[in-house]
N, C-alpha and C positions, 0 to 999 in steps of 0.2 A: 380125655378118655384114657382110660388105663389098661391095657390089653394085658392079663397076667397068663398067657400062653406058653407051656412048657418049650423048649428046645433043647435039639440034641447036637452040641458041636464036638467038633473033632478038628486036630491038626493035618493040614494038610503040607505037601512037601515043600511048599516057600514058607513056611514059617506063619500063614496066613489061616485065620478057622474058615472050616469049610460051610459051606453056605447052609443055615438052620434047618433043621427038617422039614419043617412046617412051611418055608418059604416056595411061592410057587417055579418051579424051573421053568430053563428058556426051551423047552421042549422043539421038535425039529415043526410041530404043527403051529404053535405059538411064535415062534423064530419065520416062520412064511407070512405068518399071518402081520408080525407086527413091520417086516424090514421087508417083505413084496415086492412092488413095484421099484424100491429106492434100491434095491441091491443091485451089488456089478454095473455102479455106479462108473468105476474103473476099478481096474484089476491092473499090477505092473508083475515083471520079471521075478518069478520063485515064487509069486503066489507072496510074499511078503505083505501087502497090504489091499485092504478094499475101502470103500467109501461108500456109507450109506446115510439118510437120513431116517432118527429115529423118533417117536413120540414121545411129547409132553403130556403130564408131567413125570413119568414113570420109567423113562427110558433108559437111561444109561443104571439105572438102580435091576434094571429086566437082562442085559448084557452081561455075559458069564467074565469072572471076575480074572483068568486068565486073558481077555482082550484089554487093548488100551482104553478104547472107548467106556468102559467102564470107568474109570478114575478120569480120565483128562478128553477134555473134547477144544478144539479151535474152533472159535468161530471167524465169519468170515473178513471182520473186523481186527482179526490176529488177535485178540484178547482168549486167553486162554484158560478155561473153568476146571478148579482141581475138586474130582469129589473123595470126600474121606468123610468113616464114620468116625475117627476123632473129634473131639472139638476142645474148643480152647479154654483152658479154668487157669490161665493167669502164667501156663508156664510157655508161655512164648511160640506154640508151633504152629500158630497162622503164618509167622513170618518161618519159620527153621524151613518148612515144608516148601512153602512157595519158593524159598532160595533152591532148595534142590531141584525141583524140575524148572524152575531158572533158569539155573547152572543147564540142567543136563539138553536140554531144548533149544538155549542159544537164544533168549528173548530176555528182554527190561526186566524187573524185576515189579513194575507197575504193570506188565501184563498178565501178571497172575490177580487171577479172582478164586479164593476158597472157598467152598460150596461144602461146609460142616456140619456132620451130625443130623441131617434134613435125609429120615428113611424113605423120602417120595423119590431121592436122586441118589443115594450116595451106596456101593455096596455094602453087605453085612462084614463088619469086621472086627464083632464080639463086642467093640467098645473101647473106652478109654480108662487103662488101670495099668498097673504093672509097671509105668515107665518103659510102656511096649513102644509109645509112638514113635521115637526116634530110630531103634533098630528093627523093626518091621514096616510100620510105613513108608517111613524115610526111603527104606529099601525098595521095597514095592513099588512108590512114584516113582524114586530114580529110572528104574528099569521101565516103566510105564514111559516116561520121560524120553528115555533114550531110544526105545524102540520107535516113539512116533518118529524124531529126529531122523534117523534111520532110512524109515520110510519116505519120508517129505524129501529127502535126498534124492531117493532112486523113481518118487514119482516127478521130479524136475528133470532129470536124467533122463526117462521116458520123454517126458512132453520135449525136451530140446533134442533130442535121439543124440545124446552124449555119454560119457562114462560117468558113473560114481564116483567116481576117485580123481574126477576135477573141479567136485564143487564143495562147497563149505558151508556150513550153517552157519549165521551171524543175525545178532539184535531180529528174530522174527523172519528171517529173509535166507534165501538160497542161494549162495553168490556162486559163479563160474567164474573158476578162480583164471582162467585162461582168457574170458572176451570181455568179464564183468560185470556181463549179463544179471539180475537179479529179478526174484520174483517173490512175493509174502508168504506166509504160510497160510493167511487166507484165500489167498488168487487160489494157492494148487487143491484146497480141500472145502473150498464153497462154503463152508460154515456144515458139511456133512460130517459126520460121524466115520473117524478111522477105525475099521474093525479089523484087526487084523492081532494075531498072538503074541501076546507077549514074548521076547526072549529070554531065560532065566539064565543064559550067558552072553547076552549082550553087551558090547565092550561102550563102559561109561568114559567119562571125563575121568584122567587120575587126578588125586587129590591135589597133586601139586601145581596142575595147573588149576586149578578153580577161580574165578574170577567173582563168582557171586555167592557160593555155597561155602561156608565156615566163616563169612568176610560179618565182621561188624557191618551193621547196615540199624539205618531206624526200625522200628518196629512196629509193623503194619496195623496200622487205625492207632498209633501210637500218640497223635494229636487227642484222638477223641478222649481218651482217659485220662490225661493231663488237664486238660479243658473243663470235663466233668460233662459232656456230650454225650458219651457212652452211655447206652444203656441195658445195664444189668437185670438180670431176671428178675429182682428183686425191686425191680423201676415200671413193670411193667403192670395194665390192669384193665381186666375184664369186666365187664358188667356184674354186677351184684356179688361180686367176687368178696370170698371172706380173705382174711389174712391170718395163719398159725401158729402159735406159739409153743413153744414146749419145753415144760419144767425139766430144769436141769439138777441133777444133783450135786450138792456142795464139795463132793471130791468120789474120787475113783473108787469103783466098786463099795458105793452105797447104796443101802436096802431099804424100801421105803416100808416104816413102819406104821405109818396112817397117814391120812390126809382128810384137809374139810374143805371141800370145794361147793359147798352150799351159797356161800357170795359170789363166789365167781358163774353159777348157774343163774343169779338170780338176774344178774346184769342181762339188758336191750340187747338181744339180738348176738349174746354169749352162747356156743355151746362147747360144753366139756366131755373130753373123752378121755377114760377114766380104767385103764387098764393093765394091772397088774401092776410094776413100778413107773408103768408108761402114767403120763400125765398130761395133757396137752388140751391148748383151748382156739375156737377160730371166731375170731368178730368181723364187722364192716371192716375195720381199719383200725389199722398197728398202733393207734395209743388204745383204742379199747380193747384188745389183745392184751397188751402189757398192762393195761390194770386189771385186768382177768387175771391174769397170771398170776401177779404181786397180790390176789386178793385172797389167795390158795393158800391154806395155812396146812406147812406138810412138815410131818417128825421122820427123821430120817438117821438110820445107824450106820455109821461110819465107822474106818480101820482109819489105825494111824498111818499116812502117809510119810514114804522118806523125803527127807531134806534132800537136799542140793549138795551139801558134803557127802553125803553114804548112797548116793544114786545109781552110782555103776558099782559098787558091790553089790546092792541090794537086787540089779536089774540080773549081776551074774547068780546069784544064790539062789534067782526067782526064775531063771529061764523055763521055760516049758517048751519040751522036746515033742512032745505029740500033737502035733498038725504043722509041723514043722520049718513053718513062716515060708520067706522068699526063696532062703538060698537051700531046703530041707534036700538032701539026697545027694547036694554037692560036694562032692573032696576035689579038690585042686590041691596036685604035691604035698608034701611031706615039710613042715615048718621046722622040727626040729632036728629031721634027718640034715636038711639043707642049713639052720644053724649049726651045727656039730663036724660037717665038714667044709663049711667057708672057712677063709686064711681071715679074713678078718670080720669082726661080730662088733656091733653099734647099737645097744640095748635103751631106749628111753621109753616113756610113755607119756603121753600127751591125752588130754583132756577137754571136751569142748561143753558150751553147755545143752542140757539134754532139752533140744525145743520140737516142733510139731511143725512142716513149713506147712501154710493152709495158700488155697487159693487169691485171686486178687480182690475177688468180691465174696460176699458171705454166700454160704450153702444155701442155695434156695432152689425153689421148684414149684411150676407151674402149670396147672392142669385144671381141666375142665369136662363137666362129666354132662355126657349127651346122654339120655333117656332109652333104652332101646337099640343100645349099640356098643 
């Protein structure tokens, strides 16, 4: 099912969008009704953290998106579930993520479970574009990460009636660095839900000490896609499910001048949709798809396209200033004030070739349309 519901986001001060309009809040009547009897589970010193248990399937996605409980929950097995509406298209942030609140946590690097891109769990966070997920999410878990850390300290503190500042997080566990004593992070948080606020200066791990975060490490379900286990959207299949194809044009900004898709209509269980320079046909399955396709006899007007020698003059002669791409509005310093008065100036230019990186698996998408909904 395809929900095409307008939203209205806005930034809000962590660098995070603020939660859609349309989405329903945790209002103070909703907030009793879903967390009741489970709240003030315990409470420790400043009011820093609480512990409740919340409901399946919708809970931590219902949690306002300044609590920890939202993004990362322990259970009581110490395996630790990170939710983000990221997800993964080949550029590695199953594993980048999981290393950060890794790192910032003090746990294996096998006790992380990523819980991606699933809107029943994970909160609103616009999506994945822009090459936001390393310096927004990244950030976000961190601190999500660090604050639970934090907490898990001072509620061991509490239960031993000790200081904060003689114990130490390590591998999932709270060590008293004084008797030795040790307890999991699942003993102190029962598999409940840490609610308690984020800190937007809570002091992380510095870089230099990192032990999991920036470290080459394998790369998680990294077996499966070697193997050929993995499977991709494009692996998967629903009953009576078609498969779609769609006509591509023979080069960049071509105009389709007619088409006869009368064979490819006439074909078993072919149908074609046939709009504007759009072209596109869905059968049972993908060989009767692509012979739909190839069966589509379509004239189409073409510009000459630059070679591979005239490509970066041609991309400089051709830029388009209005809508102003990624970097539009930015000036950083002065290039030639700063050439003109360096002591010394090193002029080359270099060249690489102009490609398109794509995903690991092809663009695909999979949906299914309920009647009445």
């Amino acid at each position: 099912m395809i929900n095409n519901t307008s939203r209205v986001v806005e930034r809000s001060g962590d660098g995070l969008p603020s939660e859609p309009a349309n989405k329903p809040g945790l209002n103070r009547r909703k907030f009793f009704k879903i967390f009741g009897s489970g709240l003030a589970v315990a409470f420790i010193s400043r009011d820093i953290s609480s512990l409740a248990e919340y409901p399946a399937p919708r809970g931590p996605s219902l949690i306002p998106t300044n609590m920890v409980g939202a993004w990362l929950h322990i259970g009581q097995d110490g395996m630790v579930t990170v939710y983000t509406g990221k997800v993964e298209v080949g550029q590695n942030i199953r594993t980048s993520l999981s290393q950060i609140v890794a790192e910032e946590l003090c746990v294996p690097l096998s006790s992380i479970k990523m819980t991606m891109g699933d809107t029943d769990f994970v909160p609103y966070d616009a999506g994945t574009y822009g090459s936001h997920t390393t310096p927004q999410m990244g950030t976000q878990l961190r601190k999500a990460a660090a604050t639970a850390r934090l907490a898990l300290v001072e509620i061991a503190a509490k239960n031993w009636k000790t200081s904060a500042e003689s114990l130490h997080a390590d591998q999932g566990m709270i060590v008293n660095l004084q008797t030795q004593n040790k307890v999991a992070y699942g003993e102190l948080t029962k598999g409940q839900q840490l609610l308690l606020q984020i800190s937007d200066d809570v002091k992380t791990i510095p870089a230099i000490n990192w032990k999991v975060a920036g470290k080459t490490v394998p790369k998680v379900n990294g077996q499966s896609f070697i193997t050929g286990k993995h499977e991709y959207v494009s692996d998967m299949k629903l009953a009576s499910m078609l498969h779609g194809k769609i006509l591509r044009p023979p080069a960049y900004g071509s105009k389709l001048v007619k088409a006869d898709v009368t064979a490819a209509e006439a074909m078993q269980g072919v149908v074609v949709v046939h709009d504007g320079d759009f072209i596109g046909v869905a059968a049972p399955d993908m060989q009767t798809a692509n012979k739909a396709l190839g069966a589509i006899k379509a004239e189409w007007e073409t510009k000459t396209q630059p070679s591979r020698s005239v490509i970066f003059d041609y991309l400089r002669k051709n830029v388009e200033e209005e809508g102003g791409g990624r970097n539009a509005g930015s000036t950083n310093g002065d290039v030639e004030a700063g050439m003109s008065s360096a002591d010394l100036t090193l002029n080359r230019t270099y060249k690489i070739n102009y490609i398109a990186h794509v995903p690991l698996e092809a663009r695909a998408a999979l949906a299914r349309w309920e009647e009445g909904k």
